[in-house]
Structure formats: structure tokens, C-alpha cells
Phi, psi and omega in degrees: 000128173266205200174146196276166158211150180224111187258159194224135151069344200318108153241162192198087164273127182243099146072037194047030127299085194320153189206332163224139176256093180053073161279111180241122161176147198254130160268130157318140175296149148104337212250156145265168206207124152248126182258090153274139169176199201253192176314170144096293195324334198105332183347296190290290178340293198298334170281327183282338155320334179287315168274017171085017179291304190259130167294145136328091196263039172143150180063161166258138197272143097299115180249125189035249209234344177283112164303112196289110151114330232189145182238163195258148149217123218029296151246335193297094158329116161231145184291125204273170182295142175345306214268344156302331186275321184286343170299341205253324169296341145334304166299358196227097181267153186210116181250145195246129166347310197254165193260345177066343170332136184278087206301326222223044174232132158309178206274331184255027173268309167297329148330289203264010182297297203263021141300311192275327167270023185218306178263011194027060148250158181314113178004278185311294186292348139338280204279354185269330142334278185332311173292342212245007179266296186293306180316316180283330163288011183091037194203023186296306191317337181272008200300312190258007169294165163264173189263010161289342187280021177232118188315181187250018163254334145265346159311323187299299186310334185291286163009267164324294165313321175281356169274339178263344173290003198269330191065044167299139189260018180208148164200140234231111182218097188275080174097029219280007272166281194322338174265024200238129170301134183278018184251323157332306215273346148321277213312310175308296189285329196290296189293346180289313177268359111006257199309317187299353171232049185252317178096009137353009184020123191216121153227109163248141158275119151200182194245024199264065226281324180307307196307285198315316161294353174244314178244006188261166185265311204234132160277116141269111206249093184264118206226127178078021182094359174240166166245147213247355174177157193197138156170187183304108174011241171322309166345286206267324148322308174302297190229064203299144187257334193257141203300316195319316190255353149255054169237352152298310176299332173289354199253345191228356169254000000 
């Protein structure tokens, strides 16, 4: 089952810089959103927000009916306990630029870790889950490599399997490509457009324009902490109306 997520208001100051400004935007269950801009834009900031990496300095994230981070009592936000935030991030799988892989655990060792210790289920169904994820990204034959013994477009691919073994209804993916050698970065994007016809919730940061043109529903396009234009994929690749972005798409195509 997937899930909508909705942000209202959303700001985020590092240090009295501001980096999201009134961020307003709905993403659909089911759909994908790629977030495009240039360094700098929030992009990354802003994804981490939907899962509470980063706190809020004004406005609310919703993944479906849940409010992220924070319970309301009366007009007032207050921030919920730790362990209330890793519960909720259950739902919300997110693969990271760099792959995070637990070195000296096996590629199905890393898999089958935070099923059995955060959701406590059973070994056997874990791991049989576990076989049938690495199967889907190409790499069941690698289940007992370590992950130095793996280039790093599978390690990115482990990545991934092990974010989906959580069975999150949203995932969350910043830049998943950018640490990759570019002869990699096909094997990656291939399982990514896999998942977009999964029904999954896909919100990716990239620089993947091709990526973006072939699988995404919604372009969100962010320059200076805004979004600065939005709307349906091709549409907006064809024919972008604000100069700002197309003067980004001519700089990256």
C-alpha cells in the first residue's frame, strides 16, 4: 500500500539561512515526483524533511493522515519522542547518495537486519522476503558477498532492497546515481524504473533528465529554497514557462 504525502508551509533555517521557504506541495499515493534544481535549491533538505532527518522550522509534512515528527495539542506543534519518529519512519524508505551498507555484515545480512530487529518477524520469512528482493534487483547470486566485494552500483542496488524490505509505503531516494561511476548508473536507474511501476510513492532528487522523462508523473522544479514551477512530467521537460528552468534544462541537457 502506498500513501500520499502533504506538505503545507514547510521552512528550514541552517544556521539563520533560510533553505525551504513556504514549501506547499501534494504528491499522489502511487505516483512518481522527481525534484529537480540546481545545488544549493533544498532539494535534498526537503526530502529529508519528509522523514524527519531534518526538524522543521514552521509548517507540516503528512504522509497520508499522519502528521511526520510532531503531534498537534491545540494550535501548538510539539515534537514527538525519538522512538515515536523511528516508528513512523518505518513507512518512509529513503536510499542515500553514499550506500551505508553495514561492511562487515553480508549483502543478505544487511537485508534481513531491521525486519528482524524493528519489526520482529520471523527468520524464515524475513529472509525469504530478503531472497526475493535481491532477486528482483539482479543480485540474489551475491547474497553472501560482502559489500566491498561489490561495485558500487550494487552496492546502490543492495541499497535499495534493503529499503524496501522495511515494506514502506513511500521511498524516498536523494540523488541515488551521484556517487556512481557513469558506466554504473544505468544498472540503478533500471531498478528504480522497475519500482515506478510498482505503485509504490517515488520521490526522487536527481540530475537524471532521461530518468525523469521516461518515468516520472510530476516534475517539481526548485531554485533558491522554492519551487519555482511544477506540473506534469513531459509537459513541463517540453515545454518549461518559467525562464529560471529553462535555463537549468539547457545547462544539464
Amino acid at each position: 500500500m502506498s500513501e500520499s504525502i502533504h506538505l503545507r508551509g514547510v521552512r528550514k533555517q541552517f544556521s539563520g539561512n533560510t533553505v525551504l521557504k513556504d514549501i506547499d506541495l501534494d504528491i499522489a499515493a502511487g505516483s512518481v515526483t522527481v525534484i529537480l534544481g540546481p545545488s544549493g535549491s533544498g532539494k535534498s533538505t526537503l526530502l529529508r524533511c519528509i522523514n524527519h532527518l531534518e526538524k522543521l522550522d514552521g509548517g507540516t509534512i503528512h504522509v497520508g493522515e499522519t502528521l511526520i515528527g510532531y503531534m498537534r495539542k491545540g494550535h501548538t506543534l510539539h515534537e514527538l519522542p525519538e522512538k515515536r519518529v523511528a516508528a513512523q519512519r518505518q513507512r518512509i524508505g529513503m536510499v542515500f547518495q553514499q550506500f551505508n551498507l553495514f561492511p562487515h555484515r553480508t549483502v543478505l545480512q544487511n537485508i534481513v537486519d531491521a525486519p528482524l530487529r524493528i519489526l520482529g518477524q520471523k527468520r524464515s520469512d524475513v529472509q525469504a522476503r530478503a531472497m526475493a528482493l535481491l532477486e528482483q534487483v539482479g543480485l540474489a547470486h551475491r547474497a553472501d558477498a560482502w559489500p566491498r566485494e561489490l561495485s558500487g552500483g550494487q552496492q546502490q542496488r543492495v541499497a535499495i532492497a534493503r529499503a524496501l524490505a522495511m515494506q514502506p509505503q513511500v521511498l524516498l531516494f536523494d540523488e541515488p546515481t551521484s556517487a556512481l561511476d557513469p558506466e554504473l548508473v544505468g544498472e540503478v536507474l533500471q531498478v528504480m524504473k522497475q519500482l515506478a511501476h510498482s505503485g509504490i510513492t517515488m520521490v526522487v532528487v536527481t540530475h537524471e533528465i532521461g530518468f525523469a522523462r521516461e518515468v516520472a508523473d510530476n516534475i517539481v522544479f526548485m531554485d533558491q529554497g522554492k519551487i519555482v514551477e511544477q506540473g506534469d512530467a513531459r509537459s513541463l521537460l517540453d515545454d518549461p514557462q518559467h525562464p529560471r528552468f529553462r535555463e537549468f534544462l539547457a545547462s544539464v541537457l
